[in-house]
Every structure is written in structure tokens, then in C-alpha cells.
N, C-alpha and C positions, 0 to 999 in steps of 0.2 A: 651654455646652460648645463647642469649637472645632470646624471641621469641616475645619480644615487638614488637609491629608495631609502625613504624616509621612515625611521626605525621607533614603535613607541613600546614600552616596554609599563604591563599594569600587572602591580602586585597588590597583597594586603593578603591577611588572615583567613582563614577562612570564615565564610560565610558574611565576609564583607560586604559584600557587591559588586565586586568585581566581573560577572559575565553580564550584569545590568547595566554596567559601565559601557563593555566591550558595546553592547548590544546600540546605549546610545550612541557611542562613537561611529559605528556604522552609518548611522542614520546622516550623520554629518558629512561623513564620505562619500555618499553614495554621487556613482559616476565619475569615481576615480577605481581604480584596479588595484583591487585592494587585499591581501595576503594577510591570513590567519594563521596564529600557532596556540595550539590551548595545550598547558600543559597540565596534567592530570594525574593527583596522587594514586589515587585506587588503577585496578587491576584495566578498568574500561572506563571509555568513557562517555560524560553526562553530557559536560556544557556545552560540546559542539554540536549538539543535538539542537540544540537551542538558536544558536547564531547561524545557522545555514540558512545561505540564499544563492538564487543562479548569480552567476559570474563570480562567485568566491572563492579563491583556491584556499582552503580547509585542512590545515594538519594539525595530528593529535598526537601527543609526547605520552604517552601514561605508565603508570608505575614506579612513581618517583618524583624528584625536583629536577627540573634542567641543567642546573647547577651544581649535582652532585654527580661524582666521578661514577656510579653505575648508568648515568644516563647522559651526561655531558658530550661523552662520544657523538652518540647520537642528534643531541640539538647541535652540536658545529657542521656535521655533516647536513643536517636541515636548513641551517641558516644560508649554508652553502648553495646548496638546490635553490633556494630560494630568492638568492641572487642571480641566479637566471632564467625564472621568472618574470613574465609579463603583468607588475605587476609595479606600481606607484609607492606603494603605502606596506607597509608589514608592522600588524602588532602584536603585541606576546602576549597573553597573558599564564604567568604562571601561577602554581599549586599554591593554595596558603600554607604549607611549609616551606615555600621557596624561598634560598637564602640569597638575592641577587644582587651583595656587592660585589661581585667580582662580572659586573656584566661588561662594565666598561672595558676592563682589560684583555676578557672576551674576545671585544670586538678589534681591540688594538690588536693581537695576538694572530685573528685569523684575515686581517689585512692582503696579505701577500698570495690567500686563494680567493680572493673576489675578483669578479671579471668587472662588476657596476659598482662595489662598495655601496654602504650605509650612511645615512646622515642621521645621526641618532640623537632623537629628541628629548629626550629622558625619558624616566617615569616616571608614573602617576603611582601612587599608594593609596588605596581607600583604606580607611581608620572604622572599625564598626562602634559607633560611640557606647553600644550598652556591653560592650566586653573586649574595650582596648586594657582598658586598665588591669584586668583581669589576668594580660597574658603578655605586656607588652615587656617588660621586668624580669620573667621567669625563662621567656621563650627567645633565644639569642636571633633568631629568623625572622621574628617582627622586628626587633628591634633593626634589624639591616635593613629591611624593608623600607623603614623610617628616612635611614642615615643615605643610601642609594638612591631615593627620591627629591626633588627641589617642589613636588606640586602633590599636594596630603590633601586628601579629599577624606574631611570628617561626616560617615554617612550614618542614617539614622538619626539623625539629629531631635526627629519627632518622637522618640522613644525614652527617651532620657530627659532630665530636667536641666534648665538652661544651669544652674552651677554644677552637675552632670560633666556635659558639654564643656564647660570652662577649664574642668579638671583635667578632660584629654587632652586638650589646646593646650593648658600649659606642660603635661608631660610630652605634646610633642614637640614643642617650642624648647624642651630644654635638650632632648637628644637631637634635632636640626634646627638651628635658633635661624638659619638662613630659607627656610622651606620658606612656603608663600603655602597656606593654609584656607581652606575653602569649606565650610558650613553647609550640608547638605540634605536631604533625603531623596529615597529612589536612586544614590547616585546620579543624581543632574547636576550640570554644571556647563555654563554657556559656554559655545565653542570657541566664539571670539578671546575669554578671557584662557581661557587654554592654550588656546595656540599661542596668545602671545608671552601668557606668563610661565609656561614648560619650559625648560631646559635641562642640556647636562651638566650634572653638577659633579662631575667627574669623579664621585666617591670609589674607592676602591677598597679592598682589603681581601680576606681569606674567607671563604665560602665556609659556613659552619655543616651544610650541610657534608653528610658522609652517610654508608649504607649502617656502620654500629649506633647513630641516633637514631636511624628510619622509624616512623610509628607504626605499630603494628595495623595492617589494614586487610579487609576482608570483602570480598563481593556474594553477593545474594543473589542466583536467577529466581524470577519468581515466575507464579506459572498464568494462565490467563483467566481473569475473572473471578480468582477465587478470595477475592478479600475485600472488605469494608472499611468506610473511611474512618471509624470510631475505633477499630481493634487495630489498624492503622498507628494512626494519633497514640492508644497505650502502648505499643511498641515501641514506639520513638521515645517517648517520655520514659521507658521501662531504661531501653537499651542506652539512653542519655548518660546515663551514671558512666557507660563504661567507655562508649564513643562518643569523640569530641565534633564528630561530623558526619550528619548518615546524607545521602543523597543520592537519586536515581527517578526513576520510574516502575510504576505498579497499574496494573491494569484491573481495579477494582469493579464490582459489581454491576456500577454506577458510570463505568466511565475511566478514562484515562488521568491518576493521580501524580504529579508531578513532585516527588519528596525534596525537601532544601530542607535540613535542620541541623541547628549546631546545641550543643550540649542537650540537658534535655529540656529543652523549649522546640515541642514537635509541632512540625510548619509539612501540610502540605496543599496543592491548590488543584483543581482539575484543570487538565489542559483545554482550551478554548479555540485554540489554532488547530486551527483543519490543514494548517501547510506543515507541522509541526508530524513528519511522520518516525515511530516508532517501532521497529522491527522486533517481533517474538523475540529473537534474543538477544535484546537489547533493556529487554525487562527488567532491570536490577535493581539492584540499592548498593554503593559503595559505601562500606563502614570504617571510619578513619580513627585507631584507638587516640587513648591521650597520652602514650607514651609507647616503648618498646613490647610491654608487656603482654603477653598474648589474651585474652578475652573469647576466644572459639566455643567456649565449656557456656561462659556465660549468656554468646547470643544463641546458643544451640536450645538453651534453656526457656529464654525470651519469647524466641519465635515458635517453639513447640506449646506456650503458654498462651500466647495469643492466637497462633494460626490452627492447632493443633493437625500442625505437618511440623516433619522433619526439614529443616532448612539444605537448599541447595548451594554448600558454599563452594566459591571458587576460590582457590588463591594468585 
């Protein structure tokens, strides 16, 4: 019997659903030994906050794409650690700017330093049905995202109108005519048809990522209980124009607010998980621009409009 660990690899855009993904794939695992890597555009990070549970081994890649040569070092070096690991299962999920067709050859490449090797199952790609079309054309990282996966998870489904929906399905149908395509919301999708309909589909090619495309990205510490859920919400909506993705955590008036928002459609929910612990400086918000362009002047302005404080940014 093999004693590879079995390797699943989930991308998609941001603010796809991708750690709702991760979160249910745990639930399907649970009672096997199971190995985490989140990888994280901004400076810290968010979603690992979220997926911890005991017996999980937990690493965080952040400030960048895995796949780009400033941080590539560092995920073979992890990948590496992580094959000797006690530990069944590893899965990845990387940044929505992550470019991962070059995952396969990745793994071909670092062969000769594994002591257990990978059995690599593919990827999963979720598709956000109310802003594929948006970004799938313009953005060469979705489009890999697509071509690197055989199992496309169109989430949202219940946000959009079924000829909406029919529209992504067939742009995705025309950049992977071979995918196996799954209609969804919440990112659900049964385990049985997963597991048997995954595979690798052995895509390969040149990582588009590089550090002269990187988007300009910013983090926010914020302080405790000094903000409300409504001046909250106009910030997001404000600073949407200029960031294509705010997220973190904020410790408002009221309670512990959980931000997820991508352009400006401001989303945020109180945390309700009491297991769900968040450390004073862990307080942030990660701001991901829509391109290289810097934006500092403009959330400087934002958050001193809404919060009337001067913002604590970190780079």
C-alpha cells in the first residue's frame, strides 16, 4: 500500500469561496490526519483563523502567490516539511491571484527530495457566478485557475439568474471543454461525486505570476471596540472603488465583526464561534488593490472619513 499523501490543490478568484470550500472538505475528513497550507496575498493572515481545529497541522504562506518566484522558495521548502509529516491528506489552498499551472511540474520537479511522495489529486477551482465574467478575460490567473483544474465549482449560483449562470458555464466550457462542471451555493458539493470525479489533468505551462504584476496590497491594525457595524459597511463600500478585496477582522462596539468583501459589495457578519479565537493583534483588515497602482493616499482618506482616526497601516 502506498504511503503517499494525497495532495488536493483549491483555487478560484477571490472571494469565491474557497476557505467555505476548505472548511467543508474538513468535515468530510475528519479522522484522517490531515495537513493544511493557506496561502495568503496580504501582509497576515485571515482564513487560517477560521479552519483551525485540534489535530490540524496549519501553515500560512502570506504575502504573495505560491507560485510566484518571491515566494516559491518557500512553498517547495513547505511542501517538503510536509512530507514528513504525520499526516494522510494535504490541501492547498491558494491566494485568488494565484497562478497554478505550473503546480503539476512543481511536483514533478521536486520528486527526487520526498522521502513518502504525493498522489496528487487535482484541483478544485470555484467560479464566483456574480463576477466570473467580470475578471475571467482580463485577469491571465483566473483564466489558469480554469485551464489547471478538471473539477470547476460554479458558486453562488443563488445570486445570479439562471441565464447568469449559463453564461459562466459556457465561458468555462470554452477555456476547459474537458472540466466536469458542478452548480452550487455555499460551495457544497457531495463528497462521493468529488472524489470520484477529481483528477489530474496534468495541465502545465508558465506561471504568469511574477513580483512586477504583484497588486498593490495593504493591512490595517485596528484597535479594540472602537467602531460600528454601519461606518463599517460605508468604508467597505467607500474604499471598494479602489480595493478589489478587503478582509480580516474588527472588534466593533457590538462584538466581534468578521469582514469578507470584494469590490464594493461590503459583506460583513459577527463571529458566533466561541472556538473561533482572535488575538489583539490579529485585528486587521487586509486591502488587495485592483492592480499595481498604489491607493495609500486614498484609504488614508477613507478610513480618517469614516473612523475619524488616522489608519494603522502595515506593509
Amino acid at each position: 500500500m502506498s504511503n503517499k499523501i494525497e495532495l488536493y490543490l483549491i483555487s478560484g478568484y477571490l472571494g469565491a469561496g474557497k476557505t467555505t470550500f476548505l472548511k467543508a472538505l474538513l468535515k468530510n475528513l475528519e479522522g484522517r490526519k490531515v495537513g493544511v497550507l493557506i496561502n495568503e496575498f496580504g501582509a497576515i493572515g485571515i482564513d487560517g483563523k477560521t479552519v483551525e481545529r485540534n489535530g490540524l497541522s496549519l501553515v500560512e504562506i502570506n504575502n504573495g502567490s505560491i507560485f510566484c518566484s518571491c515566494l516559491k522558495t518557500t512553498f517547495i521548502k513547505t511542501l517538503i516539511a510536509f512530507n514528513n509529516e504525520d499526516v494522510d491528506v494535504l490541501l492547498i489552498e491558494n491566494s485568488g491571484f494565484a497562478d497554478p499551472i505550473g503546480m503539476h511540474k512543481l511536483l514533478e520537479d521536486i520528486k527526487p527530495q520526498l522521502t513518502r511522495g504525493y498522489d496528487y489529486k487535482g484541483s478544485v477551482c470555484l467560479a464566483d457566478a456574480t463576477t466570473f465574467l467580470d475578471v475571467f478575460d482580463i485577469l491571465l490567473p483566473v483564466e489558469n485557475q480554469i485551464l489547471a483544474s478538471n473539477f470547476i465549482l460554479i458558486n453562488k449560483t443563488d445570486l445570479v439568474t439562471a441565464a447568469e449562470r449559463d453564461a459562466v458555464e459556457a465561458a468555462i466550457s470554452e477555456l476547459n471543454p474537458d472540466a466536469v462542471i458542478y452548480s452550487t451555493q455555499q460551495a457544497q458539493v457531495p463528497f462521493d461525486i468529488l472524489s470520484v470525479e477529481l483528477r489530474d489533468n496534468g495541465a502545465d505551462g508558465e506561471t504568469s505570476n511574477n513580483p512586477s504584476g504583484r497588486p498593490q496590497t495593504y493591512t490595517v491594525l485596528t484597535r479594540m471596540g472602537r467602531y460600528n457595524k454601519l461606518d463599517i459597511e460605508a468604508f467597505l463600500a467607500d474604499i471598494g472603488k479602489k480595493a478589489v478585496r478587503v478582509k480580516g477582522f474588527m472588534k466593533a462596539k457590538d462584538g466581534l465583526l468578521q469582514v469578507d468583501s470584494v469590490g464594493d459589495n461590503p459583506k460583513t457578519q459577527q463571529v458566533m464561534d466561541t472556538s473561533l479565537s482572535v488575538a489583539p493583534s490579529a485585528l486587521a483588515l487586509v486591502l488587495i488593490g485592483y492592480d499595481h497602482q498604489p491607493f495609500k493616499d486614498g484609504l488614508k482618506t477613507a478610513w480618517k472619513q469614516h473612523f475619524k482616526e488616522n489608519p494603522l497601516i502595515k506593509r
